[in-house]
C-alpha positions as CSV (number, residue, x, y, z in Angstrom):
1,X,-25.0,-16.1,-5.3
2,X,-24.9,-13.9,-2.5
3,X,-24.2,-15.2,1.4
4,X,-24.2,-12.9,4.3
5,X,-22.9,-14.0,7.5
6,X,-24.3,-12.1,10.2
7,X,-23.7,-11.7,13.5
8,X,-23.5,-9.0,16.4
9,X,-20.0,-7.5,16.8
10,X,-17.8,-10.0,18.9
11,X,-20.2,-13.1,18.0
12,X,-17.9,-15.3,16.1
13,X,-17.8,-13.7,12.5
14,X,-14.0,-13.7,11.9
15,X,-14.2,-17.4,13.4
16,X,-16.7,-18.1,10.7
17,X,-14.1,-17.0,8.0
18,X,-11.6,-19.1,9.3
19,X,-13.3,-21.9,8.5
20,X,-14.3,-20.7,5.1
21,X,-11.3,-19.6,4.3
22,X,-9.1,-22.6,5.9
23,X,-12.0,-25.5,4.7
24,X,-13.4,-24.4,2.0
25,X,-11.1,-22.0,0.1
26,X,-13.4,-19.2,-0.1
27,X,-12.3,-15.0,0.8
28,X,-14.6,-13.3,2.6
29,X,-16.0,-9.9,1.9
30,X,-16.8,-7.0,4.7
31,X,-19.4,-4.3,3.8
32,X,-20.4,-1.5,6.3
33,X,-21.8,2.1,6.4
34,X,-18.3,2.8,7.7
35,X,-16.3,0.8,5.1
36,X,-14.1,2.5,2.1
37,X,-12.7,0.3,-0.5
38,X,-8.8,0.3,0.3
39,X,-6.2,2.0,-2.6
40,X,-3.7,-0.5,-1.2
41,X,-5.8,-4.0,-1.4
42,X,-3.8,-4.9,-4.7
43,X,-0.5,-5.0,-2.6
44,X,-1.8,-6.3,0.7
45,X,-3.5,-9.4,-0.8
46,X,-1.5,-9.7,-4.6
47,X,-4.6,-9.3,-7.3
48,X,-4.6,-8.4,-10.0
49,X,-7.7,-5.7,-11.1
50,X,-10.6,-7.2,-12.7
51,X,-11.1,-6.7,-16.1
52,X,-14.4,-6.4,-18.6
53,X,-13.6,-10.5,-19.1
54,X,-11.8,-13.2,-18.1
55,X,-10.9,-16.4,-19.7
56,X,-11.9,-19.4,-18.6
57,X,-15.1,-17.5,-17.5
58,X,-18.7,-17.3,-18.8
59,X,-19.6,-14.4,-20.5
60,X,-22.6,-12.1,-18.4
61,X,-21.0,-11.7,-15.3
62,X,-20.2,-8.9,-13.3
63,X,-17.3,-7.4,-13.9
64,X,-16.9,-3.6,-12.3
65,X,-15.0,-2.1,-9.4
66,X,-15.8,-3.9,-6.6
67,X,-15.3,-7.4,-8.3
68,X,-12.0,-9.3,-8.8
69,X,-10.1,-12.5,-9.3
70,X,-8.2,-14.7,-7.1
71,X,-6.0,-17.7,-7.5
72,X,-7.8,-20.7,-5.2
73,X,-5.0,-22.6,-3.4
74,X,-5.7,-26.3,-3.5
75,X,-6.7,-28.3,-0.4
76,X,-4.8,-31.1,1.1
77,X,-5.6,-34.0,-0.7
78,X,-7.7,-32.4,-4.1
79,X,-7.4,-33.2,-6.9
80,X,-6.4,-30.4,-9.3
81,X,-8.5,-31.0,-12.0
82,X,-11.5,-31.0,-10.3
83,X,-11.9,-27.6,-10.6
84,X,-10.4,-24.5,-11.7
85,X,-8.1,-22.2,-9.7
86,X,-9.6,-19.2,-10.1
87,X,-11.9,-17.7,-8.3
88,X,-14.1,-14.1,-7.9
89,X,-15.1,-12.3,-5.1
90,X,-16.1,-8.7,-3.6
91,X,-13.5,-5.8,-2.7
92,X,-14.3,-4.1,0.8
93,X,-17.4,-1.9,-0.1
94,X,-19.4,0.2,1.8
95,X,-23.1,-0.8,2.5
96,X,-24.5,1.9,0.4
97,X,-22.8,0.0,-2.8
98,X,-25.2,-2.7,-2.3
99,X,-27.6,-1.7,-4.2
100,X,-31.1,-3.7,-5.5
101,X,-29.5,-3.8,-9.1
102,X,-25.9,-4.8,-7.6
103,X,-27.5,-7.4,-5.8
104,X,-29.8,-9.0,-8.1
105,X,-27.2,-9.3,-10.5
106,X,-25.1,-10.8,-8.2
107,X,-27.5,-13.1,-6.7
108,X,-28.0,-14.8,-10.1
109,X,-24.6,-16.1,-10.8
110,X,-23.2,-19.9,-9.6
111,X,-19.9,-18.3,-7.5
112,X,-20.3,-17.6,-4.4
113,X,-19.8,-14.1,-2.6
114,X,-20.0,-14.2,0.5
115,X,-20.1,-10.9,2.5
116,X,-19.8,-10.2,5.9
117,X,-22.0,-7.8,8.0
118,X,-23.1,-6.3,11.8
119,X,-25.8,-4.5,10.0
120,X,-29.6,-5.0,10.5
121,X,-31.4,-6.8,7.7
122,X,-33.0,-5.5,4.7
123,X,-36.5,-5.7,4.5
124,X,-36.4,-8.2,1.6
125,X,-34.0,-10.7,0.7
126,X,-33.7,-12.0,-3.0
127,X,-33.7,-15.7,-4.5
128,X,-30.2,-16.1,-5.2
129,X,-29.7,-14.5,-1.5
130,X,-28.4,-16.8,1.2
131,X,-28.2,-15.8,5.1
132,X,-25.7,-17.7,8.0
133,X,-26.5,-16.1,11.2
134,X,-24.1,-16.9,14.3
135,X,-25.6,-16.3,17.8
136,X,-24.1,-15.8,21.1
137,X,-24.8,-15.5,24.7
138,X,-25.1,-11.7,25.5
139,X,-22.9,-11.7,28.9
140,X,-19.7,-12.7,27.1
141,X,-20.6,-10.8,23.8
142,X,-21.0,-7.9,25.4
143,X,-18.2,-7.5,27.8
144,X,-16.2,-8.6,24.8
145,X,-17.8,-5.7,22.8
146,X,-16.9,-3.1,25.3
147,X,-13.3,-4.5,25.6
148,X,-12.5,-4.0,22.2
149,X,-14.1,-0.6,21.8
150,X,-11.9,0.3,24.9
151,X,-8.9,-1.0,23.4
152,X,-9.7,0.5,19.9
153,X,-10.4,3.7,21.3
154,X,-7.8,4.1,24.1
155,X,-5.3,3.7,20.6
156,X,-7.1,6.7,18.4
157,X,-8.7,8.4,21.4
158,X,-11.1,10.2,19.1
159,X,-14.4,10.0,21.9
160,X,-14.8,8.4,24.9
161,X,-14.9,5.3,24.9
162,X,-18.4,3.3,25.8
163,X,-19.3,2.3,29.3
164,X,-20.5,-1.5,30.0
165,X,-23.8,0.3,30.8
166,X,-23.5,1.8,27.3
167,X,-22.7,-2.1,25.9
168,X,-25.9,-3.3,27.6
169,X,-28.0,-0.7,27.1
170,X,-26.9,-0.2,23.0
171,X,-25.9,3.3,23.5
172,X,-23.7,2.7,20.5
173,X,-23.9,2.4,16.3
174,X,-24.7,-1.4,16.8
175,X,-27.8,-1.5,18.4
176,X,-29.2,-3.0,21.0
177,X,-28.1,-6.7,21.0
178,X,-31.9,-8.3,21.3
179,X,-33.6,-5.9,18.5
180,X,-30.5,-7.0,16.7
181,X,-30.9,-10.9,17.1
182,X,-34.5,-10.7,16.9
183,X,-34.6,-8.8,13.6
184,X,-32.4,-11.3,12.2
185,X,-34.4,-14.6,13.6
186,X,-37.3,-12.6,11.4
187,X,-35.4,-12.2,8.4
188,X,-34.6,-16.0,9.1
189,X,-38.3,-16.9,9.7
190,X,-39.0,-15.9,6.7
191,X,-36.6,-17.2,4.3
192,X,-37.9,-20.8,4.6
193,X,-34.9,-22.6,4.1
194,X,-32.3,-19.9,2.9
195,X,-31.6,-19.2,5.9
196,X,-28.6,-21.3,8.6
197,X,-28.5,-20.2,12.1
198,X,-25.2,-21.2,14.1
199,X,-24.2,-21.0,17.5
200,X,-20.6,-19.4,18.3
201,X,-20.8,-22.2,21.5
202,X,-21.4,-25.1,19.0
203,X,-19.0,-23.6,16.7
204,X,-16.3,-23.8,19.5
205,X,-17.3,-27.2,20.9
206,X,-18.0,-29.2,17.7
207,X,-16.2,-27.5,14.6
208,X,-16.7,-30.7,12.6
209,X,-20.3,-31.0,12.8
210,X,-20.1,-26.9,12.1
211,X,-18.7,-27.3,8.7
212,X,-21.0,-30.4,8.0
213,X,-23.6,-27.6,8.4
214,X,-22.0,-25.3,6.1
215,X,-21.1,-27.5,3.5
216,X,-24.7,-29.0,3.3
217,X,-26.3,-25.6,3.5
218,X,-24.2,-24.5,1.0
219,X,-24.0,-27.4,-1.2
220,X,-20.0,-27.1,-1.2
221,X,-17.4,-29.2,-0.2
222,X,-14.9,-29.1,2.5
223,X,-11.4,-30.4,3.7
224,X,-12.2,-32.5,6.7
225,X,-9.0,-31.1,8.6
226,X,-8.4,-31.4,12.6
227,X,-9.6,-29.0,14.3
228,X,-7.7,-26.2,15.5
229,X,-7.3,-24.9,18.8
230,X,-9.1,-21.7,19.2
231,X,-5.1,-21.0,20.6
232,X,-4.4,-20.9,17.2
233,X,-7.2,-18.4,16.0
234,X,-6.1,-15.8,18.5
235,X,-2.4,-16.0,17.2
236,X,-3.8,-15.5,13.4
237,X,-6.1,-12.5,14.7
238,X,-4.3,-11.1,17.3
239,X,-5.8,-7.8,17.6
240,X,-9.3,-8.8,18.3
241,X,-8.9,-9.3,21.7
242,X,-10.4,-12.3,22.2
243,X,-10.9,-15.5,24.9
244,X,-13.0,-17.4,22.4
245,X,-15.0,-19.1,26.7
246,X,-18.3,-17.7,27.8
247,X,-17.9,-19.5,31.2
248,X,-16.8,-16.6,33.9
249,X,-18.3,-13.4,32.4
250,X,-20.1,-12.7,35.2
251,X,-16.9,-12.2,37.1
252,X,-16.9,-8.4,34.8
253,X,-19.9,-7.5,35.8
254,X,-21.2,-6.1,38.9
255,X,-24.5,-7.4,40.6
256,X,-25.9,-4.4,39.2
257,X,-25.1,-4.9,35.7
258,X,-25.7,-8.6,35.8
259,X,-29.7,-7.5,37.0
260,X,-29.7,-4.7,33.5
261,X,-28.3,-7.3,31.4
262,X,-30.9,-9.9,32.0
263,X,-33.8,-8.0,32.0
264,X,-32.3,-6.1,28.4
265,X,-31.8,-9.4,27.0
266,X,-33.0,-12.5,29.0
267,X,-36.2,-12.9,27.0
268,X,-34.2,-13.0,23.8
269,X,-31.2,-15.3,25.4
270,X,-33.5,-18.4,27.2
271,X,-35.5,-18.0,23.6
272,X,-32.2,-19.5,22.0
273,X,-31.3,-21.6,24.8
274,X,-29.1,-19.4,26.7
275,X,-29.2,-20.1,30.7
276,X,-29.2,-17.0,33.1
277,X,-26.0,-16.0,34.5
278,X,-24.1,-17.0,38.1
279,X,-25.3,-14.4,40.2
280,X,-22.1,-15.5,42.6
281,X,-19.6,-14.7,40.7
282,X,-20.3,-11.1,40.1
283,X,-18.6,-8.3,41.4
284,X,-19.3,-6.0,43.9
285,X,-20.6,-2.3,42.7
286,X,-18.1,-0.8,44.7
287,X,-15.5,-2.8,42.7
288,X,-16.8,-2.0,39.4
289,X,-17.0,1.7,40.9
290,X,-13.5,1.7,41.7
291,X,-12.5,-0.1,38.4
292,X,-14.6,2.7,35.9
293,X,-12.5,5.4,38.7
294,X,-9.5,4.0,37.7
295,X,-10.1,3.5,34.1
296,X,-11.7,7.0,33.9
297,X,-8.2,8.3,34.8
298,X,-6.6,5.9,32.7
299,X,-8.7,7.6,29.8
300,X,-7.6,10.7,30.8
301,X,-4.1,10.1,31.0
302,X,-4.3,9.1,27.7
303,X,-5.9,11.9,26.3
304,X,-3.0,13.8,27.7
305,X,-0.1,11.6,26.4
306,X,-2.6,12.0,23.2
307,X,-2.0,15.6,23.1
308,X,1.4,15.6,24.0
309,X,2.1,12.9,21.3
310,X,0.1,14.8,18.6
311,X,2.2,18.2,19.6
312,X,5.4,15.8,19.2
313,X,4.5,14.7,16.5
314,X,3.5,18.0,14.6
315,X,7.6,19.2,15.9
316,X,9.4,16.1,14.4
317,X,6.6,16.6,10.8
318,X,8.3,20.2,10.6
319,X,11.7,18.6,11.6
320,X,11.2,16.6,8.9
321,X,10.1,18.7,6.8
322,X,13.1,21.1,7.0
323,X,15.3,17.9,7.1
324,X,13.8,17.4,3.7
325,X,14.2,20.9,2.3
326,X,18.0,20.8,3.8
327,X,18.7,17.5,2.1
328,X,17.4,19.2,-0.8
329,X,19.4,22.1,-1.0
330,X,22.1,19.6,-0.2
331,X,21.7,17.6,-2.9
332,X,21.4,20.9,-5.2
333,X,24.8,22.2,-4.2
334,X,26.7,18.1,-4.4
335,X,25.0,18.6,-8.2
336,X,26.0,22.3,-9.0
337,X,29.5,21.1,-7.2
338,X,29.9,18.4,-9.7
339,X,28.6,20.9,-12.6
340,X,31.4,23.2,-11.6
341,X,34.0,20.5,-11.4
342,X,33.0,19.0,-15.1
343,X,33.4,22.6,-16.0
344,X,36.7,23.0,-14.7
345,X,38.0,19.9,-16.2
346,X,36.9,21.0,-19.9
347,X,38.5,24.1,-19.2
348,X,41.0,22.5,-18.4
349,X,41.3,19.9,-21.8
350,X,40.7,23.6,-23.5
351,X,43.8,25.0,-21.7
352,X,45.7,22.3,-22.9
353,X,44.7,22.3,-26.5
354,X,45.5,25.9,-26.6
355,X,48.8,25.1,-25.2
356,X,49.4,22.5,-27.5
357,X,48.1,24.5,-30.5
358,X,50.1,27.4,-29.5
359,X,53.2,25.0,-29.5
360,X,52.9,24.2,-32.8
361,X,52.4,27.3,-33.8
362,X,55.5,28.8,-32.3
363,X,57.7,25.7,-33.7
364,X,56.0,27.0,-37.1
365,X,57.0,30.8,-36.8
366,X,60.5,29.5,-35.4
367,X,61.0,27.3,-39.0
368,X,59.5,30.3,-41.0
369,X,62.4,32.5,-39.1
370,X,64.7,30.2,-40.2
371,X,64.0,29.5,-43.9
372,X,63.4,33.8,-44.0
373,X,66.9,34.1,-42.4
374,X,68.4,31.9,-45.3
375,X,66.8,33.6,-47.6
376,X,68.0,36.8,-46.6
377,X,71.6,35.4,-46.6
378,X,71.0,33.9,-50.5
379,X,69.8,37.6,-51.1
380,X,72.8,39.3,-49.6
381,X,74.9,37.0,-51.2
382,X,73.5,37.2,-54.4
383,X,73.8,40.8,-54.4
384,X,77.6,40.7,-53.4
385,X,78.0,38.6,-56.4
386,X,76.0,40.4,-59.0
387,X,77.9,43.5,-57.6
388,X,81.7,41.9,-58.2
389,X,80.0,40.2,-62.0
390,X,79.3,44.0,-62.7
391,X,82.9,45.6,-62.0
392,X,84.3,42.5,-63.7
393,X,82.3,43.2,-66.8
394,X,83.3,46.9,-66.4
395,X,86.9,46.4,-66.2
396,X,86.8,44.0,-69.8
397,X,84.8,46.0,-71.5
398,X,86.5,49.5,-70.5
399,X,83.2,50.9,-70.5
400,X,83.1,54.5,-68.3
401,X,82.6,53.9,-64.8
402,X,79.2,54.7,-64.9
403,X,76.2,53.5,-62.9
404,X,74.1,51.2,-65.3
405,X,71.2,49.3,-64.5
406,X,71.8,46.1,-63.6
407,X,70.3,42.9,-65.7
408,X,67.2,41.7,-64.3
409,X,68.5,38.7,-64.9
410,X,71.6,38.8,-62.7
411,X,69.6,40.3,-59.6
412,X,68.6,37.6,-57.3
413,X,65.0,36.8,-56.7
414,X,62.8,39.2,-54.7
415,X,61.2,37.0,-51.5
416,X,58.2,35.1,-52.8
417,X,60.2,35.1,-56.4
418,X,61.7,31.7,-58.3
419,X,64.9,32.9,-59.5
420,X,65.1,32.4,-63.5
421,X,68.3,32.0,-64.8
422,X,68.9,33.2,-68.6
């Protein structure tokens, strides 16, 4: 089932979530032509992607990009077993992702996705297609608008912010505010029953008798909390700017634009109740003169600082830029560094081996030295003896004094030779 709650910018939509999403447990979906599903939501609100099924789920739902599943936090005092935790809803989608098919599909199933929207209406709304408007006086709305598109646009200062006159007139993507109410009070005329229209006063006033309506419409249940002070709202949404009070609006206007805002709009206001403003508490023109003077050069300081801040900021992204690339090189050379030192230290282990090996080596060729030195001695001595044998034998014998041959025998071993003894 699909439930759009729609209202004009600055009419009490983000209030409306609070109470959905405080007293009822439900997320709320935004869809506009301006809206681009965020790469980040995963992070920001800890889901998990949907997948083709999930358990605990009938099969023949949707399942697809835009769809996914939440845990449901339980409310003070439920019981847990009355119903499951989980939960589906929409991503952030832009408008044109609403399509017939999407919608129908959607429309048809039991959970609820509820969707918010400043859009107009579509021309036809389906059965399983459910509609909570919020209305709101157009003094206060208005001046609220035009704050908050100052303030928005004072921070990205990408076109000139809209005048009150613009506001009033709907000089800007939102329409005029009583084509915009009316064409929802049609869409609500015709939905015989499918349709809830709410009051952002009543919502302020009575929030209790607010989520009575909601729950009923709706067929759900709610937490019957105390109410909280609308204090408490703008601490939880701090960036919208808002007083949450239509009394003293008349005090922004001038008499001028108090005259163009009720002629614009009166019609459409006293048709939902809506008194005319206090024509005494408006300001003078020349004070709203002076005021659009001053906040004219305000703009325009800005602008400047703009500039300036984008030309600062271009210097310190090539700052950082060659920070990075230094820190890089850095980084290279602290590697190569420590490449070179691991290098030095194996050449160093090498160094030593060699040293060692060459140690050896040398004690080796001193111990060969020594056993060839001893060898050489046995050999000498050898000789000397085979030499004194010989002239022995000579003088027994009386043989002539002639050179003969020695014996093989009595010749001592040539180096590498075993010495063999007859």
């Amino acid at each position: 089932m699909l439930v759009y709650l729609a209202t004009y910018p600055r009419s009490g939509n983000s209030l409306l979530q609070q109470f959905l999403t405080r007293n009822f447990r439900h997320l709320v979906t935004s869809i506009s032509h301006r809206t681009r599903v965020a790469s980040n939501w995963r992070d920001e609100w800890g889901l998990e992607e949907a997948p083709q099924w999930v358990e605990g789920f009938p099969d023949g739902l949707v399942w697809n990009a835009y769809t996914a599943v939440y845990v449901r936090q339980l409310m003070d005092g439920e019981d847990p077993n009355l119903e499951r935790k989980q939960r589906r809803f929409l991503l952030p989608l832009p408008a044109e992702s609403m399509s017939l098919d999407f919608r129908e599909r959607l429309a048809c199933e039991s959970d609820y996705f509820l969707v918010k929207t400043h859009n107009l209406p579509y021309e036809h709304y389906l059965q399983g297609e459910l509609i909570i408007h919020i209305a709101r006086h157009p003094g206060p709305t208005l001046w609220s608008f035009y704050k908050l598109q100052h303030a928005i646009m004072m921070q990205t200062l990408d076109r000139v912010p809209p005048t009150l006159d613009d506001a009033i007139d709907g000089s800007h993507p939102f329409s005029n505010w009583s084509e915009y109410v009316l064409a929802w009070q049609e869409a609500i005329a015709n939905r015989s029953g499918r349709a809830l229209m709410l009051k952002y006063e009543d919502m302020i006033q009575d929030e209790r008798s607010t989520l009575e309506a909601i729950s009923s419409f709706l067929n759900l249940p709610y937490v019957d909390r105390d109410p909280m002070p609308f204090s408490l709202y703008q601490d939880k949404l701090p960036n919208l700017e808002s007083r949450g009070v239509n009394e003293g609006y008349e005090a922004f206007y001038s008499d001028r634009q108090l005259q163009k805002l009720w002629e614009c709009h009166g019609q459409q206001a006293q048709q939902l109740g809506y008194l005319p403003p206090d024509w005494s508490l408006a300001c003078s023109d020349q004070q709203i003169g002076r005021l659009t003077e001053s906040v004219s050069r305000v703009w325009q300081v800005a602008v400047e600082r703009g500039h300036q801040k984008i030309a600062f900021e271009e210097v310190a992204a090539r700052q950082r830029h060659e920070l990075y690339e230094v820190q890089q090189n850095l980084a290279a050379a602290k590697e190569l560094l420590v490449q070179r030192e691991q290098q030095k230290d194996a050449f160093r282990r090498l160094v030593r081996q060699l040293e060692e090996h060459a140690a050896k080596l040398e004690h080796r060729l001193a111990a060969t030295r020594e056993m060839l030195a001893e060898k050489s001695e046995q050999k000498d001595a050898f000789r000397e003896l085979a030499k004194r044998q010989r002239l022995e034998l000579l003088r027994l014998t009386g043989s002539p004094a002639r050179e003969r041959p020695p014996d093989a025998s009595m010749l001592p071993p040539e180096d590498g030779q075993t010495y063999q003894r007859q």
